[in-house]
C-alpha positions in Angstrom: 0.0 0.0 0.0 1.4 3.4 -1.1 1.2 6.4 1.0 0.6 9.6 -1.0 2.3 11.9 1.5 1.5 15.3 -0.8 -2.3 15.4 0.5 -0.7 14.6 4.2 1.6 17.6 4.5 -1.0 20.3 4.2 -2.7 18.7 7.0 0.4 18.0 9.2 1.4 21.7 8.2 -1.7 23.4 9.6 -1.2 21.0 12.8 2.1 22.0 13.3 1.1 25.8 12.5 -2.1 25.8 14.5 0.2 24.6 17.8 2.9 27.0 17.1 0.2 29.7 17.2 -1.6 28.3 19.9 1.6 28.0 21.8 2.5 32.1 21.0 -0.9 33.0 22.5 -0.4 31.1 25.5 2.4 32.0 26.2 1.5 35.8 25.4 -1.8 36.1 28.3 1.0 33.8 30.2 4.0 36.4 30.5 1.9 39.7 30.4 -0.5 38.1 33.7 3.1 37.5 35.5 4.1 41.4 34.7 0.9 42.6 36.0 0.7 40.1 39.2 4.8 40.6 40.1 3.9 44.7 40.3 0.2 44.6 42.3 1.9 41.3 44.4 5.9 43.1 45.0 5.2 46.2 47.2 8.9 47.4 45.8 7.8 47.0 42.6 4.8 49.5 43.1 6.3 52.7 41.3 5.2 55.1 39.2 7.6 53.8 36.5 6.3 50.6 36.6 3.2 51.6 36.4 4.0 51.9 32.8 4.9 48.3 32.4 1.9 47.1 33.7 -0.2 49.7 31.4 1.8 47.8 28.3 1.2 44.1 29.8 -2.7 45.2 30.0 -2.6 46.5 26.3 -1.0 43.1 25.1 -2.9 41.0 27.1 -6.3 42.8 25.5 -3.9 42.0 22.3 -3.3 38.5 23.3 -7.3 37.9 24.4 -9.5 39.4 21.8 -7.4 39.9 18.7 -4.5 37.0 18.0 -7.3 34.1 18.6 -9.2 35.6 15.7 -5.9 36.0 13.7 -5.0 32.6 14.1 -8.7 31.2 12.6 -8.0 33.9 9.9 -4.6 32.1 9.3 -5.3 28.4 9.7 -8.6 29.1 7.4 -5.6 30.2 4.1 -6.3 33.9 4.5 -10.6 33.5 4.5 -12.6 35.2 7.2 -15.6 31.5 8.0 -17.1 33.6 11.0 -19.4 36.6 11.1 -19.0 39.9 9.9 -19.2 41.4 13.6 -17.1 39.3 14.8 -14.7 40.5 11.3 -15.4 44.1 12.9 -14.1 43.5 16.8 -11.6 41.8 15.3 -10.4 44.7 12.5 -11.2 47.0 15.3 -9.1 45.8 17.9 -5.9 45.9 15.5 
C-alpha cells in the first residue's frame, strides 16, 4: 500500500502551524499576567515607573485575548474570514 504523502503535509502543516500559534498565544496572556501580578503582588515594585509596564502588559494581554485568537482562525482558514462579519469588525477594530 502506497502512502501519497502530498495530500498529508498540508494537513500535518496546519497542525504544526495551528500549535505553534496556539503556543504564541499562551504563552503571550502567560507572560503579560506575571508582569501585571509581580507589580500589584511586589510592594517594591509598586512605582510610578512601573506603572508603565503594567499599562503595556494590560494592552497586550487585551492583544493577546481578543485579537491573536481571531488571527489565528483567519490564518489556519488560508487567508478567509468563516465567521461573522461582527465578529470581522471587533476583530479589525481591535488591531
Amino acid at each position: 500500500m502506497v502512502v501519497d504523502m502530498s495530500e498529508k503535509m498540508p494537513v500535518m502543516y496546519t497542525i504544526l502551524k495551528g500549535l505553534i500559534l496556539t503556543l504564541l498565544v499562551f504563552v503571550t496572556i502567560v507572560g503579560n499576567v506575571l508582569v501585571c501580578l509581580s507589580v500589584i503582588l511586589v510592594r517594591k515594585l509598586r512605582k510610578p515607573q512601573n506603572y508603565l509596564l503594567v499599562s503595556l502588559a494590560v494592552a497586550d494581554l487585551f492583544v493577546a485575548l481578543i485579537v491573536m485568537p481571531f488571527a489565528m482562525v483567519f490564518e489556519l482558514n488560508e487567508a478567509t474570514w468563516p465567521l461573522s462579519n461582527g465578529l470581522c469588525d471587533l476583530w479589525v477594530s481591535g488591531e
